[in-house]
Backbone bond lengths (Angstrom), bond angles and torsions (degrees), N, CA, C in turn:
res aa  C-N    CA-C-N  psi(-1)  N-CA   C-N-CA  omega(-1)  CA-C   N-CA-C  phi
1 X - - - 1.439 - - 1.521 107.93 -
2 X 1.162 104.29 136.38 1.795 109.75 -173.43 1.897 110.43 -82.78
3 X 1.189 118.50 161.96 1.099 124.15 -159.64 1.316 102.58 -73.29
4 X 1.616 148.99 -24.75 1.186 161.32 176.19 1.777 115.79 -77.75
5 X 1.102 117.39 -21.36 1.275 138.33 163.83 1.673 127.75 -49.42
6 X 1.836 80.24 -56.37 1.855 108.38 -171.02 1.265 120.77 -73.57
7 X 1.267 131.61 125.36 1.366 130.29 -168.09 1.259 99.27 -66.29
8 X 1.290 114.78 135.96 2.125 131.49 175.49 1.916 85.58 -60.16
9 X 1.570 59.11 152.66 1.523 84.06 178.16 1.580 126.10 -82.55
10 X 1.328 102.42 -32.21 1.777 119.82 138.71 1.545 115.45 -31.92
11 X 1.728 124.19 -29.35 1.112 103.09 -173.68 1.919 98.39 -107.29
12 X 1.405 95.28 -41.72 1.792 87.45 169.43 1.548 138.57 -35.56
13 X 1.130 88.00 -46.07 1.637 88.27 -175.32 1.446 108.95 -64.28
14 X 1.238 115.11 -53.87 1.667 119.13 -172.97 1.498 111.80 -48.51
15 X 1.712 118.33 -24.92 1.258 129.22 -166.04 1.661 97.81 -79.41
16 X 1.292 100.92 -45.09 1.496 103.99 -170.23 1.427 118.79 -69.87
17 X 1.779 109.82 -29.82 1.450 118.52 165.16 1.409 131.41 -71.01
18 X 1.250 101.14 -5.55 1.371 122.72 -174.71 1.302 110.94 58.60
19 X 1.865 113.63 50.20 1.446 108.91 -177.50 1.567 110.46 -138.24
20 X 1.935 97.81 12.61 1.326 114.99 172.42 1.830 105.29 -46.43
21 X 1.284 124.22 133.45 1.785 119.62 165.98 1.441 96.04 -74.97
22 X 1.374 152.82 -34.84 1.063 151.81 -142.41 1.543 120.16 -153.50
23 X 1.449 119.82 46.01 1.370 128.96 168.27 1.360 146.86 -14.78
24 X 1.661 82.32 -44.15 1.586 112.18 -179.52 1.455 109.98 -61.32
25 X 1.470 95.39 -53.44 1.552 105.42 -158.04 1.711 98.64 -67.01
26 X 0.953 119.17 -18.29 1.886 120.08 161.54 1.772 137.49 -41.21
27 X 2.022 74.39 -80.62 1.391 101.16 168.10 1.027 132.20 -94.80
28 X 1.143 121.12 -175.87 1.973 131.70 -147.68 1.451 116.23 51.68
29 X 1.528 108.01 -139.68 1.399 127.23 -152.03 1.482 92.98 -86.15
30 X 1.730 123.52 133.36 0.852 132.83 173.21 1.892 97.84 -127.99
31 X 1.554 115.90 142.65 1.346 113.28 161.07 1.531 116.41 -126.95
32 X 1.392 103.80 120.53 2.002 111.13 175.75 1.727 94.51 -114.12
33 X 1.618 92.04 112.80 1.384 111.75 179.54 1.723 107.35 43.58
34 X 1.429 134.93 -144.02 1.008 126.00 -171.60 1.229 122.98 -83.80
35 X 1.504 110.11 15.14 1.507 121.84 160.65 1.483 131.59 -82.82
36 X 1.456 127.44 142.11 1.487 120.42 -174.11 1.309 102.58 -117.05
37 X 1.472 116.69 155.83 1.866 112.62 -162.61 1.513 88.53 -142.46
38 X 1.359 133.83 122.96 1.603 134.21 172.05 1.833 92.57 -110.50
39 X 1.558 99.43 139.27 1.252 122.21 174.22 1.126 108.86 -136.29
40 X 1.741 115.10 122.34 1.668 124.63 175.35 1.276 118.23 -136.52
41 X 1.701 111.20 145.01 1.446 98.03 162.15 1.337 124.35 -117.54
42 X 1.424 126.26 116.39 1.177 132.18 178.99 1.356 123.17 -107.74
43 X 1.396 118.72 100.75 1.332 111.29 -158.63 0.957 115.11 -51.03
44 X 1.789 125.96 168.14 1.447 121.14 163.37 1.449 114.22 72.66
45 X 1.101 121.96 -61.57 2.011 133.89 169.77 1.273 120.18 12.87
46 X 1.082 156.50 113.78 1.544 141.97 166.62 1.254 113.99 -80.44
47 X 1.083 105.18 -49.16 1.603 125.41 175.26 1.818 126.39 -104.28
48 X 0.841 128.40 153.79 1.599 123.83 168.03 1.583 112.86 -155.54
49 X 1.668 109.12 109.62 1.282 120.79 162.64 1.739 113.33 -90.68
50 X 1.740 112.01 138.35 1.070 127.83 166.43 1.614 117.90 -91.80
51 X 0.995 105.34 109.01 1.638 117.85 161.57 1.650 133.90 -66.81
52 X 1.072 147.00 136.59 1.011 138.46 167.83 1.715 124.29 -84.68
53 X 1.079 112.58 171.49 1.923 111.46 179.50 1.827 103.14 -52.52
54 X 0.663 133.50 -25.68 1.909 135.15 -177.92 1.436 100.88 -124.52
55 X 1.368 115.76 36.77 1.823 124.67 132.10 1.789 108.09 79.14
56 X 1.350 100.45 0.93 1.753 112.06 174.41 1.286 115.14 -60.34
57 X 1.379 126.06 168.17 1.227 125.23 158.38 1.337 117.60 -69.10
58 X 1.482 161.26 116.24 1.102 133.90 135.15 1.414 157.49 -70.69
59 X 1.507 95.68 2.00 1.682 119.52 -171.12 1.185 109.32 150.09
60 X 1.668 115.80 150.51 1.868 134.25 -160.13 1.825 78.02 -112.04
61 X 1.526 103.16 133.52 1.339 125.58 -174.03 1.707 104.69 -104.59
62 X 1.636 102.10 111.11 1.961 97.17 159.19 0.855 129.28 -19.17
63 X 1.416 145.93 100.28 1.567 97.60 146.60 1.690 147.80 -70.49
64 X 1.065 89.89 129.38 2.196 77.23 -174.39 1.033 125.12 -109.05
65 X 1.604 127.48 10.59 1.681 141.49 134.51 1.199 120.84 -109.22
66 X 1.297 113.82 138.57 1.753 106.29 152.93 1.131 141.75 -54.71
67 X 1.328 94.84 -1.62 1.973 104.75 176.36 0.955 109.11 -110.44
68 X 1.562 118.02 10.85 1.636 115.03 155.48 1.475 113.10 103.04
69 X 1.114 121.40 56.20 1.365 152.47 -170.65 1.841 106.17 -112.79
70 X 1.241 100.24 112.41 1.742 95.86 -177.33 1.366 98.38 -126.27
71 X 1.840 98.69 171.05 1.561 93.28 176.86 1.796 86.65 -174.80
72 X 1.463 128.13 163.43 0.828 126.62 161.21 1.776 113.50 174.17
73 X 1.364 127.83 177.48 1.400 119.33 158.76 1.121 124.08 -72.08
74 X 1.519 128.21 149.01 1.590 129.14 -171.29 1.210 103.99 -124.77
75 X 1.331 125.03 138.91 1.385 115.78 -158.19 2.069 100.11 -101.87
76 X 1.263 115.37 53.87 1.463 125.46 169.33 1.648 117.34 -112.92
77 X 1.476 98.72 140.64 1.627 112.93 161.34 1.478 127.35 -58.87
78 X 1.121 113.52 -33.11 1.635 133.69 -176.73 0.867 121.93 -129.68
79 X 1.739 116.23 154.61 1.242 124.16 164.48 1.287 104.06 -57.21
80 X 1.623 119.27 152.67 1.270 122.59 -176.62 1.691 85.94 -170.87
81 X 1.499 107.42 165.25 1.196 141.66 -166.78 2.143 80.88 -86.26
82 X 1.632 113.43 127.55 1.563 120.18 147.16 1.255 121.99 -105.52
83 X 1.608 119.50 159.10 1.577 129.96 135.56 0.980 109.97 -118.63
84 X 1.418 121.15 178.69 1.419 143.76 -123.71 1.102 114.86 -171.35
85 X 1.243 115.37 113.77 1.890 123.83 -150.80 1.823 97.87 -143.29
């Protein structure tokens, strides 16, 4: 994942403290050009797989906190509904 992609770190932490004003605009589905970017926080998490709408894998998510901050490329055309495994 390229450095323009990755949520600032200005915005992570606040997410993880739960003192982000604006959460949304963080996490989930992000698109840069024909690329898609999923960002989650699941506390605790070691790992985080992204699913697609028909239950596939679409991509293994970074983590970029220890409190369970994920993020990564998703290998979809569209917005679509995720889970997170």
């Amino acid at each position: 994942m390229t450095k323009r992609t990755e949520a600032s770190d200005s915005d992570v932490a606040p997410v993880v403290k739960g003192q982000h004003p604006d959460p949304f605009s963080v996490l989930g589905l992000h698109q840069e050009g024909d690329h898609w970017f999923a960002r989650t926080f699941i506390p605790h998490a070691e790992q985080v797989t992204a699913l697609g709408a028909d239950g596939s894998s679409v991509g293994e998510l970074k983590r970029r906190h220890e409190a369970g901050f994920f993020e990564g490329e998703v290998a979809i055309k569209q917005r679509q509904a995720m889970r997170y495994r």
